[in-house]
C-alpha positions as CSV (number, residue, x, y, z in Angstrom):
1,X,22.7,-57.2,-0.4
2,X,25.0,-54.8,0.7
3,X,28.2,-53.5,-1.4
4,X,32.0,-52.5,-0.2
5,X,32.6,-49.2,-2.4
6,X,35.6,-48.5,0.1
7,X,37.5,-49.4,2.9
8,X,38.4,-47.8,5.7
9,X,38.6,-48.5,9.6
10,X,35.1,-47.9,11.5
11,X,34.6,-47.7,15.2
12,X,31.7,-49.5,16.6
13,X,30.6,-49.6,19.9
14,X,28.8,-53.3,20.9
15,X,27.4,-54.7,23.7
16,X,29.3,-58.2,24.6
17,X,25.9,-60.2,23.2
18,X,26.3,-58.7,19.7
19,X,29.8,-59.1,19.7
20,X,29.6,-62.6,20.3
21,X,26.5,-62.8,17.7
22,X,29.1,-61.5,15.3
23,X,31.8,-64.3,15.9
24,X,29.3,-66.9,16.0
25,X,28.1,-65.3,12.3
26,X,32.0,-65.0,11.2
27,X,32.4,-68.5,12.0
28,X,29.4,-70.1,10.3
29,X,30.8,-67.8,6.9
30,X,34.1,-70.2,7.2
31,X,31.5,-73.4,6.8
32,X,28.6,-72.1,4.9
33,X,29.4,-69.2,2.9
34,X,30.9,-68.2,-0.6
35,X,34.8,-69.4,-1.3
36,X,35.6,-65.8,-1.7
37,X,33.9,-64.7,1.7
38,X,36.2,-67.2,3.7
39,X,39.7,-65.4,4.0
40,X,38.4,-61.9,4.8
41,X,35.7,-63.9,7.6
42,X,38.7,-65.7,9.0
43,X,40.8,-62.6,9.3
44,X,38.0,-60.2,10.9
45,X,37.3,-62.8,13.1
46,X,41.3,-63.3,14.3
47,X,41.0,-59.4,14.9
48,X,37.9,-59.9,17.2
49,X,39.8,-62.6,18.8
50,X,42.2,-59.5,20.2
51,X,38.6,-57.5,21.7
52,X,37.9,-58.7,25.5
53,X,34.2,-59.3,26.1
């Protein structure tokens, strides 16, 4: 498992199917996933929300 020693902003480039593999995975964090995971889920996924595909 993968862990967060800092943060910072990180540019990515994606193709529109990965993008949208990513909400779909952001969204099933929100029903599925640790308490503490929920919040940060919700707000990266309101900041994809702003990226056209």
């Amino acid at each position: 498992m993968a862990t967060v020693k800092s943060v910072g902003t990180v540019d990515v480039e994606l193709s529109v199917s990965e993008l949208e593999l990513i909400r779909r995975a952001l969204r099933l964090v929100n029903h599925f996933g640790e308490l503490d995971d929920c919040d940060p889920a919700r707000e990266l996924l309101a900041d994809l929300a702003e990226v056209r595909s």
